[in-house]
N, C-alpha and C positions, 0 to 999 in steps of 0.2 A: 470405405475408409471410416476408422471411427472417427467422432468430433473429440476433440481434443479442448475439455473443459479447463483453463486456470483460473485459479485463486489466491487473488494477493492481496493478505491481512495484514494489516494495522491499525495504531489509530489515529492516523493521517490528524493532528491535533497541532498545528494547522497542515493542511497537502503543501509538500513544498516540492522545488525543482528537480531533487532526488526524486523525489515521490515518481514525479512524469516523466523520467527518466528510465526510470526502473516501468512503467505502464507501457511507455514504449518500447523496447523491447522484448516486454512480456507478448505484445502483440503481433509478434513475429513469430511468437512459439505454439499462439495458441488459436485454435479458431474462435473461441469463446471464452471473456475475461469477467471473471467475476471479483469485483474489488470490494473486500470484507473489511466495513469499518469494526474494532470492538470496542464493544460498549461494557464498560464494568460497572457496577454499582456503586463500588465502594469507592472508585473513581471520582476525583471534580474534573471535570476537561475543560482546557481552555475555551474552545469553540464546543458550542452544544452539536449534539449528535446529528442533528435533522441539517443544520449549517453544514457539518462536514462531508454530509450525504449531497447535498443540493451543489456544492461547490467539487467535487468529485467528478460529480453526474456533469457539469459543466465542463470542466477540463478535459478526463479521461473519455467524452463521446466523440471531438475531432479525432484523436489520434486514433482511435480506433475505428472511426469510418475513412481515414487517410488509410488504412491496412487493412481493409473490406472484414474487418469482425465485431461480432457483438460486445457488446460488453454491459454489465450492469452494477450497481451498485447495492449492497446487501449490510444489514449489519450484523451483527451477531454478539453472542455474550458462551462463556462456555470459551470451552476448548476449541482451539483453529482447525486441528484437525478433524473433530466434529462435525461444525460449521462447513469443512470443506466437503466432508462425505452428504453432509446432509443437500448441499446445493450442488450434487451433482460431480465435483469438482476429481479428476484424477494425478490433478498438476497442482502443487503448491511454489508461487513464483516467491523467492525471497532476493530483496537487494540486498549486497554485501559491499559496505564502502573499505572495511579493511581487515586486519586478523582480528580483531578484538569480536567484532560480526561474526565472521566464521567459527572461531570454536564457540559461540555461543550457538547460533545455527545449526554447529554440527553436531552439539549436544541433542536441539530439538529434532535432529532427523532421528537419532536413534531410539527416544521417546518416542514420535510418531511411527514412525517405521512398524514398532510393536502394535502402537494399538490400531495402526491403521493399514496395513502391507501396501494395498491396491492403491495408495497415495503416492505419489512420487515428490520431491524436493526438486526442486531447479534453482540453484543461484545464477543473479544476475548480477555480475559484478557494474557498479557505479561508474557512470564516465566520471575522466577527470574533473571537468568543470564543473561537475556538483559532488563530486566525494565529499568534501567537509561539511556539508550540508547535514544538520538532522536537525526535525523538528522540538528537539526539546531546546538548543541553543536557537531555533528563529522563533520561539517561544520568552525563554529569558529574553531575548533581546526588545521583541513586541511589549513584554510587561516593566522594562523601564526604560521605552519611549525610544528607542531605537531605530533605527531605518532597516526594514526588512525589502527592502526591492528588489534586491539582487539573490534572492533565495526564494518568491514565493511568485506565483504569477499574480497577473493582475488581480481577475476574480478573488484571491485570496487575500490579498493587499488591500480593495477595494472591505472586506469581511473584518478587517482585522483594523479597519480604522474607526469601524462604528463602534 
Protein backbone atom coordinates (compact mmCIF):
# COMPACT_ATOMS: atom_id res chain seq x y z
CA UNK A 1 0.00 0.00 0.00
CA UNK A 2 1.59 3.33 -0.79
CA UNK A 3 1.65 6.02 2.19
CA UNK A 4 -0.41 8.50 1.41
CA UNK A 5 1.64 11.97 2.14
CA UNK A 6 -0.71 15.45 2.58
CA UNK A 7 0.06 18.87 2.62
CA UNK A 8 -1.81 21.59 3.93
CA UNK A 9 -0.39 25.27 3.20
CA UNK A 10 -0.95 28.34 4.81
CA UNK A 11 -0.03 30.80 6.74
CA UNK A 12 -1.90 29.81 9.66
CA UNK A 13 -1.30 33.80 10.93
CA UNK A 14 -2.98 33.16 13.62
CA UNK A 15 -4.14 28.79 13.54
CA UNK A 16 -7.75 29.22 14.10
CA UNK A 17 -10.65 26.82 14.53
CA UNK A 18 -11.05 26.49 10.78
CA UNK A 19 -7.63 25.89 10.60
CA UNK A 20 -8.27 22.31 13.09
CA UNK A 21 -11.06 21.80 11.31
CA UNK A 22 -9.86 21.50 8.01
CA UNK A 23 -6.32 19.23 10.02
CA UNK A 24 -8.90 17.15 11.10
CA UNK A 25 -10.39 15.72 8.53
CA UNK A 26 -7.35 15.98 6.54
CA UNK A 27 -6.41 13.22 8.75
CA UNK A 28 -8.69 10.76 7.76
CA UNK A 29 -7.41 11.13 4.26
CA UNK A 30 -3.99 10.76 4.93
CA UNK A 31 -1.47 8.56 6.63
CA UNK A 32 0.92 11.30 6.73
CA UNK A 33 0.04 15.20 7.34
CA UNK A 34 2.38 17.74 6.54
CA UNK A 35 1.32 21.27 7.52
CA UNK A 36 3.13 24.08 5.45
CA UNK A 37 3.50 27.26 7.13
CA UNK A 38 4.47 30.14 4.30
CA UNK A 39 6.73 32.35 4.90
CA UNK A 40 7.13 35.39 2.60
CA UNK A 41 9.73 38.09 2.86
CA UNK A 42 8.06 40.77 1.75
CA UNK A 43 5.52 39.58 4.19
CA UNK A 44 5.02 41.43 8.00
CA UNK A 45 2.93 38.59 9.84
CA UNK A 46 1.10 38.90 12.68
CA UNK A 47 2.57 36.15 14.61
CA UNK A 48 6.29 35.41 13.83
CA UNK A 49 6.99 32.23 11.98
CA UNK A 50 8.72 29.95 14.63
CA UNK A 51 5.25 31.00 17.02
CA UNK A 52 3.22 29.82 14.33
CA UNK A 53 5.28 26.54 13.89
CA UNK A 54 5.40 25.95 17.74
CA UNK A 55 1.58 26.62 18.11
CA UNK A 56 0.71 24.33 15.08
CA UNK A 57 3.00 21.58 16.46
CA UNK A 58 0.80 22.03 19.65
CA UNK A 59 -2.50 21.75 18.28
CA UNK A 60 -2.37 19.61 15.13
CA UNK A 61 -0.17 16.46 17.20
CA UNK A 62 -3.43 15.43 19.46
CA UNK A 63 -5.71 15.19 16.56
CA UNK A 64 -3.41 13.34 14.77
CA UNK A 65 -2.27 10.77 17.25
CA UNK A 66 -6.50 10.60 18.09
CA UNK A 67 -6.37 9.12 14.09
CA UNK A 68 -3.05 7.00 14.52
CA UNK A 69 -0.91 9.48 11.89
CA UNK A 70 1.97 11.48 11.67
CA UNK A 71 2.10 14.73 11.15
CA UNK A 72 4.74 17.43 10.99
CA UNK A 73 5.17 20.88 10.74
CA UNK A 74 7.22 22.45 7.87
CA UNK A 75 7.62 25.98 6.49
CA UNK A 76 8.28 26.96 3.32
CA UNK A 77 8.78 30.20 1.04
CA UNK A 78 8.30 29.56 -3.00
CA UNK A 79 5.60 28.00 -4.51
CA UNK A 80 3.00 25.32 -2.55
CA UNK A 81 3.33 23.21 -4.89
CA UNK A 82 6.97 23.15 -4.94
CA UNK A 83 7.17 22.82 -1.21
CA UNK A 84 4.63 19.98 -1.51
CA UNK A 85 6.71 17.90 -4.12
CA UNK A 86 9.84 18.78 -2.39
CA UNK A 87 8.45 17.29 1.13
CA UNK A 88 7.35 14.39 -0.32
CA UNK A 89 3.70 15.32 -0.42
CA UNK A 90 1.22 13.64 -3.37
CA UNK A 91 -2.06 15.27 -1.69
CA UNK A 92 -2.48 18.90 -1.41
CA UNK A 93 -5.50 19.36 1.42
CA UNK A 94 -7.25 22.79 0.72
CA UNK A 95 -10.20 23.94 3.16
CA UNK A 96 -13.01 25.52 1.26
CA UNK A 97 -15.56 27.77 3.58
CA UNK A 98 -17.47 28.83 0.41
CA UNK A 99 -17.70 29.81 -3.49
CA UNK A 100 -15.64 32.70 -3.31
CA UNK A 101 -12.73 29.78 -1.96
CA UNK A 102 -13.51 27.55 -4.81
CA UNK A 103 -13.14 29.34 -7.81
CA UNK A 104 -10.15 30.77 -6.47
CA UNK A 105 -8.82 27.18 -5.56
CA UNK A 106 -10.04 25.98 -8.73
CA UNK A 107 -7.89 28.47 -10.46
CA UNK A 108 -4.73 27.12 -8.26
CA UNK A 109 -5.55 23.39 -9.25
CA UNK A 110 -5.22 24.16 -12.80
CA UNK A 111 -1.92 26.08 -12.37
CA UNK A 112 -0.71 23.28 -10.18
CA UNK A 113 -1.96 20.58 -12.23
CA UNK A 114 0.58 21.84 -15.09
CA UNK A 115 3.46 22.24 -13.19
CA UNK A 116 3.06 19.61 -11.01
CA UNK A 117 0.64 16.32 -12.47
CA UNK A 118 1.75 13.69 -9.80
CA UNK A 119 0.16 16.44 -7.07
CA UNK A 120 -3.50 15.82 -6.49
CA UNK A 121 -5.86 18.83 -4.78
CA UNK A 122 -8.36 17.47 -2.14
CA UNK A 123 -10.96 20.05 -0.92
CA UNK A 124 -12.24 19.83 2.33
CA UNK A 125 -15.20 21.63 2.73
CA UNK A 126 -15.46 23.66 6.30
CA UNK A 127 -18.02 22.51 9.08
CA UNK A 128 -20.61 24.86 9.71
CA UNK A 129 -19.45 26.04 13.08
CA UNK A 130 -16.41 27.39 11.80
CA UNK A 131 -17.13 28.41 8.11
CA UNK A 132 -17.03 32.14 8.93
CA UNK A 133 -14.04 31.72 10.38
CA UNK A 134 -10.67 33.15 8.52
CA UNK A 135 -7.66 34.22 10.05
CA UNK A 136 -7.46 37.57 8.56
CA UNK A 137 -10.82 38.84 10.36
CA UNK A 138 -9.52 36.92 13.88
CA UNK A 139 -6.62 39.04 13.01
CA UNK A 140 -8.49 42.61 12.48
CA UNK A 141 -10.36 41.62 15.42
CA UNK A 142 -6.97 40.72 17.85
CA UNK A 143 -5.44 44.15 16.60
CA UNK A 144 -8.12 46.31 17.98
CA UNK A 145 -8.67 44.64 21.11
CA UNK A 146 -11.30 42.27 20.42
CA UNK A 147 -12.28 38.87 21.97
CA UNK A 148 -11.05 36.17 19.83
CA UNK A 149 -12.19 33.07 22.00
CA UNK A 150 -14.64 31.74 19.96
CA UNK A 151 -12.44 31.30 16.80
CA UNK A 152 -9.00 30.40 18.06
CA UNK A 153 -7.94 27.53 20.65
CA UNK A 154 -6.63 28.13 23.77
CA UNK A 155 -2.78 27.83 22.91
CA UNK A 156 -3.49 30.43 20.39
CA UNK A 157 -5.53 32.91 22.63
CA UNK A 158 -3.04 32.34 25.33
CA UNK A 159 -0.12 33.64 21.92
CA UNK A 160 -2.07 36.38 21.04
CA UNK A 161 -2.44 38.07 24.37
CA UNK A 162 1.26 38.49 24.96
Amino acid sequence: MTNRVGFYPGSFDPVTNGHLDVIERACKLVDRLIVGIGVHAAKSPFLPAATRKQLLAEVAAPIAQRHGIGVEIAEFDGLMVHAAQKLGATIVIRGLRDTTDYNYEMQMVGMNAQMAPEVQTVFVPSSPYVRHISATLVRQIAEMGGDVTPFVPRTVLKALEK
